[in-house]
N, C-alpha and C positions, 0 to 999 in steps of 0.2 A: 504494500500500500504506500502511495506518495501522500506525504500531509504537509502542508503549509501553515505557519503560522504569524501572522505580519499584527506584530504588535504596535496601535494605533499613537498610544504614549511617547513611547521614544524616539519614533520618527521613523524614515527612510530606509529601508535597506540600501547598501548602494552599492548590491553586487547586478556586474552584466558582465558578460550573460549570466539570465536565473538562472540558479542549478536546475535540475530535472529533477533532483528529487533535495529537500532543506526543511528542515526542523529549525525555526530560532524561539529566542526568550526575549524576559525583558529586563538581564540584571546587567547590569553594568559591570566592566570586567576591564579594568588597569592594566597594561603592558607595563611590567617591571621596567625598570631601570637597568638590570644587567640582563634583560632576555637576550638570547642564546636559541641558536637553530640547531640542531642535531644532526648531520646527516647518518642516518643509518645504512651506507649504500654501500658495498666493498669495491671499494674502488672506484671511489665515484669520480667520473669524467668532470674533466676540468671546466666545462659550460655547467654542468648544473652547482659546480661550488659556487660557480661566477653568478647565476642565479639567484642564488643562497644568499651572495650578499648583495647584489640589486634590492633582492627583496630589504633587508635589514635597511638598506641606505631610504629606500622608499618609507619603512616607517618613523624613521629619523628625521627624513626632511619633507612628507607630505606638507605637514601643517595646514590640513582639513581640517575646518570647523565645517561644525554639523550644520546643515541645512534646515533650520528654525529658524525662528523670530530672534531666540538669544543666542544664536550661534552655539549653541551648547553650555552657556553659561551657569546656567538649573542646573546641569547635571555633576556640575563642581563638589560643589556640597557630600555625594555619595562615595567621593574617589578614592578617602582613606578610611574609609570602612569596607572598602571594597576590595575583592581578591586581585591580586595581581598574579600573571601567566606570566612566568617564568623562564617556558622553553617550548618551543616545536618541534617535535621529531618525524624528520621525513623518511618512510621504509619504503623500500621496492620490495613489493611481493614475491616478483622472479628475479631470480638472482641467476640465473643459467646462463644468461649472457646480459650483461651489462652495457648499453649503448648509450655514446654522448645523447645529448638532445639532437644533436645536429644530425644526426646521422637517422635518428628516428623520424626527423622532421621532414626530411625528404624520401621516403619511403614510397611506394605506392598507393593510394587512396584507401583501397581497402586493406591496408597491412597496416596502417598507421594506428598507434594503442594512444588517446589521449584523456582517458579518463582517470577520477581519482576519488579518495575518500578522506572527509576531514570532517576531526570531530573537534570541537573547543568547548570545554568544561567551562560550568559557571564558577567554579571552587578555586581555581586558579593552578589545579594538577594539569599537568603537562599537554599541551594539545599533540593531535599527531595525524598525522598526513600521510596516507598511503597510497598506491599506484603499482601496476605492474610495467610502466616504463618509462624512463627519465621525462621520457614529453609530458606523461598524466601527471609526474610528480611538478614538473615545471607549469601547468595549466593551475595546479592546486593552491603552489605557491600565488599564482597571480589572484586566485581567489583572496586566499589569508590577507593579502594587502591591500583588496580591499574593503575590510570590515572595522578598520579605527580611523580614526577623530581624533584633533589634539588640541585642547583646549587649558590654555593658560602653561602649554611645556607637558602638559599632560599627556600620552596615548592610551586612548583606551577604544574601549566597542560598548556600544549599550545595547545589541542584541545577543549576551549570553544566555544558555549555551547555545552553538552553533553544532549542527549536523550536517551533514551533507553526504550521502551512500550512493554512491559508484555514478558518479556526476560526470556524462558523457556526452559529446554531442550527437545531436541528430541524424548529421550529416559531416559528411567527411573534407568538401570545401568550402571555406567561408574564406573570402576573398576581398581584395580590393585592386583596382588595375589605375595605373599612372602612367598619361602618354608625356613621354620627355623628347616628343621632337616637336612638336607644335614652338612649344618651350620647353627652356629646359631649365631642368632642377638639379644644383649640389648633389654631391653624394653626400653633405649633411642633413639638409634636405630629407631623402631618401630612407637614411640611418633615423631620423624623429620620427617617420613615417612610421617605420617597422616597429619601432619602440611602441606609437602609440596602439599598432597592431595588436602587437602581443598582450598588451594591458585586459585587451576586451577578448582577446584568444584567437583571431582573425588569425587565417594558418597558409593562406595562400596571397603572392605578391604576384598580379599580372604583369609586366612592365613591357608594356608596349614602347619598346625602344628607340622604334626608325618611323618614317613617315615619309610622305612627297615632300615636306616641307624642309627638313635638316636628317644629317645621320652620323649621329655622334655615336657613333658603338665605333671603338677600333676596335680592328682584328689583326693579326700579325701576319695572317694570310691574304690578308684583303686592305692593307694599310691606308690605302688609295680612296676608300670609300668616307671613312672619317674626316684625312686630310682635304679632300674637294667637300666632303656633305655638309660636316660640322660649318655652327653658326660661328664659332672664332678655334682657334688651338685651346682655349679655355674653360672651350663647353664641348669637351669630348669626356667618356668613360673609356678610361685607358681598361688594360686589361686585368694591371692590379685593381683597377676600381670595380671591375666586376667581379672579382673574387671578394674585395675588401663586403662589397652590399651581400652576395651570396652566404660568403661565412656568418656575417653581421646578422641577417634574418635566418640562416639556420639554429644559429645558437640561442633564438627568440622564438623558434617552433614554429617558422616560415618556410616554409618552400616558395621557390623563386620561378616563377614560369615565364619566360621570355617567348615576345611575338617579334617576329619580323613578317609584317602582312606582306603575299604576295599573293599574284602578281599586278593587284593595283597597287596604289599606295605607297609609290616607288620611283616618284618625276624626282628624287634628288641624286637617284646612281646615276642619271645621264651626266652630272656636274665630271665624275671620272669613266663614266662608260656608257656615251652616248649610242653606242653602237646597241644598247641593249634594250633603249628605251624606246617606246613608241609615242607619238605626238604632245615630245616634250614639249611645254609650254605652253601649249596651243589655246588659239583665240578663236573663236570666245571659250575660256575656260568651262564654260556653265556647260557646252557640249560632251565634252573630253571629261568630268571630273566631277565630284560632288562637292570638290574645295578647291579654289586655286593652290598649288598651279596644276596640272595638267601633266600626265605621263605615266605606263604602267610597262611592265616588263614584255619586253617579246615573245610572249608563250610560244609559239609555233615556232621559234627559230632554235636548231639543237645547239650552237655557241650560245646560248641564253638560257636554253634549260640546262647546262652543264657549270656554266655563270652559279645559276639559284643553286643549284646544288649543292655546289662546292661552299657557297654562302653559305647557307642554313646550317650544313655539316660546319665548319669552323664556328658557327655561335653558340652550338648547341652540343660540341664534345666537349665544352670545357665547363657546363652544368651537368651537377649531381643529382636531378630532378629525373620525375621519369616523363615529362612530357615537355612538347616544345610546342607554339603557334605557329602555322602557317599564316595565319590569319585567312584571306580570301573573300571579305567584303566589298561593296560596290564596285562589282566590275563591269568596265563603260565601254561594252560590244560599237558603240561610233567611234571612238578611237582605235578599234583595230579596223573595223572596216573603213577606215582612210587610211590608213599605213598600208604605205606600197608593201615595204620588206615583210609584213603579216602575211599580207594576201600571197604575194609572191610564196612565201613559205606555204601556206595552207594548199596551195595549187599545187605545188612540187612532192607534195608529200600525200596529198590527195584526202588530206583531211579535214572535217571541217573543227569549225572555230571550239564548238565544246568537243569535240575528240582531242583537240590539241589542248586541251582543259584538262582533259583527264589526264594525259598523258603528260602534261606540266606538274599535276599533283602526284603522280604517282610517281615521278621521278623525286621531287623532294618530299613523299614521304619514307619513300623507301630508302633514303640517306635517313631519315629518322629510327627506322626498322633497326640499320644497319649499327645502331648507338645506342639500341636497346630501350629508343624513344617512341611514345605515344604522340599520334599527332594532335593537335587542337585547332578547330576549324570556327567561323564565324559560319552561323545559320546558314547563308545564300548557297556555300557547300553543296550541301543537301535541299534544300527545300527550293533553290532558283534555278540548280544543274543537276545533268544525268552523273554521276562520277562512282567510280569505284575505287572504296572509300573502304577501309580496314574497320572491323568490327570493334577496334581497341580506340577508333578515333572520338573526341569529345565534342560538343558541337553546345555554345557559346549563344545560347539564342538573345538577341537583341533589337530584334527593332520593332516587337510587340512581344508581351507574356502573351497571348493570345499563342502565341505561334511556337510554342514548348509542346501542345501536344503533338501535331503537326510531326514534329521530330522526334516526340517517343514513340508516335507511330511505326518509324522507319526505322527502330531498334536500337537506336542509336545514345550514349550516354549524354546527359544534359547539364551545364552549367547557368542557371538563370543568372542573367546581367543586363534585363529589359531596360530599356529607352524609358517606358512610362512607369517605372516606379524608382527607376534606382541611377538614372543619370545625374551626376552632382553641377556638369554644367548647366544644363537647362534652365531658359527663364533670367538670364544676365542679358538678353537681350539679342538681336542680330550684328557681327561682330563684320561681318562682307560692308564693304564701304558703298560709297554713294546709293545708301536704302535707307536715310532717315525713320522710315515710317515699319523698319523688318522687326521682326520678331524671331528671337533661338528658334531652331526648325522641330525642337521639341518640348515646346510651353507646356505647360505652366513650370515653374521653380519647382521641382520635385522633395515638398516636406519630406520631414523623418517621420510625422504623422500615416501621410502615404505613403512610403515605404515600410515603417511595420506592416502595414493593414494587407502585406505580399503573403499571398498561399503558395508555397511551391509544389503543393502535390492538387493546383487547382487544373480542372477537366486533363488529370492525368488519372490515369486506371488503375485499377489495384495493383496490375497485373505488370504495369511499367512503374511503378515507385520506385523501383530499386533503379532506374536509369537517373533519380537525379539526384547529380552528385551534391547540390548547393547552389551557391552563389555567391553573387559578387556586387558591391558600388564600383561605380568607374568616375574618372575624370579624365575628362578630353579638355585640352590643355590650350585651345584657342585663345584664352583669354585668361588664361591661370599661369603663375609662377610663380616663385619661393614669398610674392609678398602677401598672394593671399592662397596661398595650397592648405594651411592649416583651417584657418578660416572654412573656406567652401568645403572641406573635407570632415572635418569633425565637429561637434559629434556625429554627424549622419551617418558615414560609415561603417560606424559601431551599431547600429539597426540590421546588417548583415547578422553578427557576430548573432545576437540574439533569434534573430529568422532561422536562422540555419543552428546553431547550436542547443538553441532550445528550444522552439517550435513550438511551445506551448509550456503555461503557466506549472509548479510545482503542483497547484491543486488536480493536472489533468484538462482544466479551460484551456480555451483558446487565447492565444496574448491577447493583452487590452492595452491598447495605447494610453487610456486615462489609467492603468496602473503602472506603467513602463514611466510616463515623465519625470515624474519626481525619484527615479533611476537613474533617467537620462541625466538630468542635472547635474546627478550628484557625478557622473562621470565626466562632465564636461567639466566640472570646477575639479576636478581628481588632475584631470590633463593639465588645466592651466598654471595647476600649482607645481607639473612637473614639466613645464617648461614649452608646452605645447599651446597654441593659440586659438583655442577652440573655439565659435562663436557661440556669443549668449541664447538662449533657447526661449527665454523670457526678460522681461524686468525682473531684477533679484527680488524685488516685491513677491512676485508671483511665484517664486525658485522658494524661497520662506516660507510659504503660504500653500501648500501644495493641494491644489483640487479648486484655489477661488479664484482661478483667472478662467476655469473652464466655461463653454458657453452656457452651463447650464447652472451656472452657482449663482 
C-alpha cells in the first residue's frame, strides 16, 4: 500500500520529484552540528564520495528558509528540544559488483537501476539510505537534501519522520535538450545546467550540437568543420570540452545524447564543404528552409553519404552512451528538386528522392550499429517517409502529442518532446525580421501549469506503454543565450523530472498542478540559493501564501 501524509501545519514539502511511495510527520528534527555521512559501500567509487560531499556542502550553504509568512521563524522556538540527526548511512544492497555513478549513468535504458530507500527517524537515530546501485544511492542523496530549512544558522526538517520504500521512476528518460548553435553556451553554462538536472533527477542531456546556423563541435577528424562553422575560435567545444560536459553529467546521473540533424539542418558544412551542400543560401530562404539560411546535405550523392558517415562515426565513438541523433527533421524536397548535382545523382543511380532517403539513413545508421549505437530519429523519420528503420531506433515525436500514437502504432520506441506542451521557447515572440506584427510559430508561452497537465501514456494502448520511454523540455536557442538560459529554462524543466518520474501522486491520484506549486516554488528558491537563476513562478506574496493567488481562492 502507498500512503501519503502532507501535514497542513508545517508547510510544504519541497521534494521533486514526489517519491512514489512517502510517509512524512510533523516533528521537527535539527541536523546536528557534526552530522556525518557514512558510506557503507566497499569501495566506493570516487563520484559517489564526490557526491557525499556535494550533498554535505549543499546542506551547509542552502540557506533555505521555509516558505511561510515567517520564513520559519515559529519554528525556532522547538529547535533545542528537538532531536538532532547525527549521521546518514548510505548501503548498496548489491555489493557483487560495484559501479561509479558514471558508469551506471550511461547504461542502456532498461539496465539503468535508479531507485532507492530512505528512512529518517523523528528521534534523531541515525537515518539510512539504501539502493542496489550507486545511481539509486546518488538519486537518494539528492532526495535527503532536499528536506531542510535553515533558519537563524539552524538546519533542520519539520516533516519528521521521513519514509520513503523503493522510490523509482516511472520511466527511464526524463530529459532536457539544448541547441548550442543557434547560440551558443559556455561549457559553464552547460556544467549549471546539469547540476541543476540532477537536483530534480533529470537523467538525460539532449544536446543538439550543430545546426545551418554555426558548428562549433571540433572533431580531430573533421577539424575543418568547426574552424569554417564556428561563430569565433571562442565559441567552439574543443574535444577536451566534450569529455570535460560528458564526465561532468555522468558523475550527476546524466547521460549525454548528442544530435547532429541530418541531412537538413546542415547550410553551415558548405562554409568548409560546399561540394556537399545543396542550395546553400538560397533566396528566398522561406522556399529552401524553415529558418534562414538555407542548405541541406546531398543525400543522393555517394562522396556525401561517405562525408555523413564518417561525421557521425567520429562524434559518436568518442561517447559512452548507447545512443546517438541523427536527427532528420524538416526536410525541404524544393531544395533538392532544384539542385542540379541531386537530380543528376538521382538519375544516374536510378533512384528516387526517398530511396536515396533511405539509403542516406541506412548508411549513417549503420556506422551507429557498427559502435554499438542506437539511433534516434525526429518523428518525420517515420511518420512523413517510407524508411527502413532498425527496431532499436527511438523516435522523438515533436510537432504534436497528438502524433505519439501515430508512432506507437509502427512499433516503434517513443521519447515525448511535443511542440504544444513542453517547448521552453514559444511565445517570446517572432524573432525573423521585417514581420512587426509575427508571432513564435508555436504560441502561446508554454506554462509549467500546461506542461504538468502532459499524459504520456495519452491514446496510447495498453499494449504499446512499454514503447514510451519518457520525455523531455527543449530549448531552441533563437533567441536564448547564457543571459537568459536559466531564466527560460527553470523551473519549467523540472515539470519533466516529475511527469516522467513520478506520474502520479504518493496517494495513487493523478498529479494536480494546484498541489505540485507550492513544490515548484520551493524548488525554484532551492536553485536560486544554489546559484542558478531560476524565474519567479509568483509574487513571493503568493510563494508564502500557498493556494491564495489560485483563481478560485
Amino acid at each position: 500500500m502507498r500512503l501519503a501524509f502532507f501535514a497542513v501545519l508545517p508547510g510544504v514539502l519541497a521534494l521533486w520529484p514526489i517519491p512514489t511511495t512517502l510517509t512524512t510527520g510533523t516533528s521537527i528534527l535539527v541536523l546536528s552540528s557534526t552530522f556525518t555521512i557514512t558510506v557503507n559501500v566497499p569501495n566506493a567509487p570516487q563520484d559517489l564520495l564526490d557526491a557525499v560531499s556535494r550533498t554535505k556542502t549543499y546542506l551547509a550553504t542552502d540557506n533555505l528558509q521555509r516558505l511561510v509568512v515567517d520564513r520559519g521563524a515559529s519554528d525556532a522556538a522547538s529547535f533545542k528540544a528537538s532531536p538532532a540527526l547525527a549521521s546518514l548511512t548510505i548501503t548498496l544492497q548489491n555489493t557483487t559488483s560495484v559501479l561509479p555513478i558514471a558508469t551506471e549513468a550511461v547504461k542502456d535504458f532498461s539496465s539503468r537501476i535508479e531507485g532507492y530507500t530512505l528512512a529518517i527517524p523523528n528521534t534523531g537515530a541515525p537515518a539510512v539510505l539504501s539502493a542496489n546501485s550507486t545511481l539509486g544511492l546518488f538519486r537518494g542523496l539528492t532526495t535527503f537534501a532536499q528536506l531542510w530549512y535553515t533558519w537563524n544558522g539552524t538546519v533542520y526538517s519539520n516533516v519528521a519522520p521521513v519514509n520513503i520504500v523503493k522510490d523509482s521512476p516511472a520511466y527511464p528518460y526524463r530529459g532536457f535538450m539544448l541547441d548550442t548553435s543557434r547560440n551558443f553556451f559556455p561549457v559553464t553554462d552547460i556544467k549549471r545546467t546539469l547540476d541543476a538536472m540532477s537536483w530534480v533527477k533529470l537523467n538525460q542531456f539532449h544536446w543538439h550540437i550543430t545546426d545551418s546556423q554555426s558548428f562549433p563541435l571540433s572533431l580531430p577528424d573533421f577539424p575543418e568543420l568547426a574552424q569554417k562553422g564556428a561563430y569565433s575560435v571562442t565559441q567552439v567545444y574543443s574535444p577536451s570540452d566534450v569529455q570535460d560536459i560528458v564526465s561532468y553529467a555522468a558523475a550527476r546521473g546524466i547521460d549525454v545524447l548528442m544530435e547532429i540533424d541530418t541531412p537538413g539542418h546542415t547550410a553551415i558544412i558548405a562554409a568548409s564543404h560546399p561540394e556537399h551542400i545543396a542550395c546553400s543560401q538560397s533566396s528566398p530562404w522561406t522556399t529552401f528552409a524553415n529558418e534562414p539560411p538555407a542548405g541541406q546535405l546531398r543525400l543522393a550523392t555517394p562522396a556525401t553519404v561517405n562525408f555523413t558517415t564518417g561525421l557521425i562515426t567520429a562524434a559518436a565513438k568518442v561517447l559512452p552512451g548507447k545512443y546517438f541523433s541523427t536527427g532528420g527533421d524538416e526536410l525541404n524536397t524544393a531544395c533538392y528538386t532544384q539542385d542540379a548535382k541531386t537530380q543528376a545523382d538521382l538519375k544516374s543511380s536510378g533512384q528516387t528522392l526517398e530511396k536515396a532517403l533511405n539509403s542516406f539513413t541506412q548508411a549513417t545508421h549503420g556506422a551507429l550499429a557498427k559502435l554499438g549505437k542506437n539511433p534516434v530519429v525526429w518523428e518525420e523519420m517515420v511518420l512523413e517517409h517510407t524508411l527502413m528503420l532498425s527496431n532499436n531506433t527511438v523516435v522523438m515525436v515533436w510537432i504534436s502529442s497528438m502524433n505519439a500514437a501515430s508512432v506507437a502504432s509502427k512499433n516503434f520506441r517513443i521519447v515525448h518532446a511535443p511542440s504544444d506542451y513542453f517547448y521552453l521557447d514559444c511565445g517570446a515572440g517572432e524573432w525573423i525580421g521585417k514581420n512587426p506584427t509575427g508571432n513564435s510559430w508555436c504560441d502561446p508561452f508554454k506554462t509549467w501549469q500546461h506542461a504538468y497537465t502532459f499524459n504520456p501514456l495519452a491514446n496510447i494502448s495498453s499494449s504499446q506503454a512499454h514503447l514510451v520511454l519518457g520525455g523531455q523540455q527543449l530549448l531552441w536557442a533563437e533567441q536564448s543565450d547564457s543571459s537568459n538560459l536559466d531564466s527560460i529554462v527553470w523551473p519549467r524543466a523540472a515539470i519533466s523530472a516529475e511527469v516522467f518520474w513520478s506520474a502520479k501522486q504518493p496517494n495513487g491520484k493523478a498529479l494536480d498542478g494546484t498541489e505540485a506549486q507550492a513544490r515548484l516554488h520551493d524548488v525554484r528558491f532551492r536553485m536560486v540559493q544554489r546559484g542558478v537563476k531560476a524565474i519567479a513562478l509568483q509574487p513571493q506574496w503568493c510563494a508564502l501564501r500557498p493556494g491564495l493567488c489560485n483563481l478560485d481562492s
